[in-house]
N, C-alpha and C positions, 0 to 999 in steps of 0.2 A: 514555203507552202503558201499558196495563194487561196485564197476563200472568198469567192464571189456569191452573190445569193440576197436572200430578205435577210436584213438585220433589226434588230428590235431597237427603238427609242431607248433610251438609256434608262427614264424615268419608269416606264415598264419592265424592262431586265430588271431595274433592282427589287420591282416590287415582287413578280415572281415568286421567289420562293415563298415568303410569308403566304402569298396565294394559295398555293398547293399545302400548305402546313394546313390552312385556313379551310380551304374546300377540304383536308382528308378529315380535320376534327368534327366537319359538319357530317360528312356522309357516315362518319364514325355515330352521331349522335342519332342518325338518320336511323341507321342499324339498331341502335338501341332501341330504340322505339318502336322498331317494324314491329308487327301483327304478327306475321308469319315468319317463319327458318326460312324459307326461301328468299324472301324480301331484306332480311337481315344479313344474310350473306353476299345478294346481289349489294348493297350498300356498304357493307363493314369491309370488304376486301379491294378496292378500291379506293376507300377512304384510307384502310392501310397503306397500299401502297405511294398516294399521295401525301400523305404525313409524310413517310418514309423519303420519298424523293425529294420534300421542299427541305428535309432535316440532310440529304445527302449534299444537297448543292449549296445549300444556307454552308455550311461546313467546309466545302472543298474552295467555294469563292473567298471565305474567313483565310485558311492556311494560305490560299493561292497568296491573296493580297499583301499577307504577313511577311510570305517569305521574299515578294517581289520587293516591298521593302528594304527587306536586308539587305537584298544585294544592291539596290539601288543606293547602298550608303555602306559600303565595305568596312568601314573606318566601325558600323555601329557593330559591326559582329568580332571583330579585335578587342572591343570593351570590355566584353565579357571574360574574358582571358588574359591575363597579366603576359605580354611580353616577356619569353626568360634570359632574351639576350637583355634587355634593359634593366630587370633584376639582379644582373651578376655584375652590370658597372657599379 
């Protein structure tokens, strides 16, 4: 699969997510504060959402990473596991 297109600076992708955690807990605070139920909902759901997204990709880039690791060192996920043909020598 080929993916042409903008790609993001590195140093920006990583910052990202903490961004969106960052911007949802503000408009979260925003909502708290509103004056009115209209102004607190136009803020607070939103802000959910953005928590929610920067907590969804903060998360899936963590396992991503984890798992690309292990395979990238086969030998590390063998370790875990006693060999039963070399327990019976």
């Amino acid at each position: 699969m080929r993916h042409s297109g903008l790609r993001l600076a590195r140093p920006l992708y990583e910052v990202l997510p903490g961004l969106y955690i960052l911007l949802g807990l503000a408009a979260l605070a925003a909502s708290y504060r509103a004056s009115s139920p209209l102004a607190s909902v136009a803020f607070g759901l939103p802000g959910l959402a953005a928590l929610l997204a920067g907590s969804v990709v903060w998360l899936r880039r963590r396992n991503y990473r984890q798992m690309r690791t292990e395979y990238e060192q086969p030998d590390a996920l063998s370790e875990s596991r006693p060999d039963p043909e070399r327990a019976e020598r």
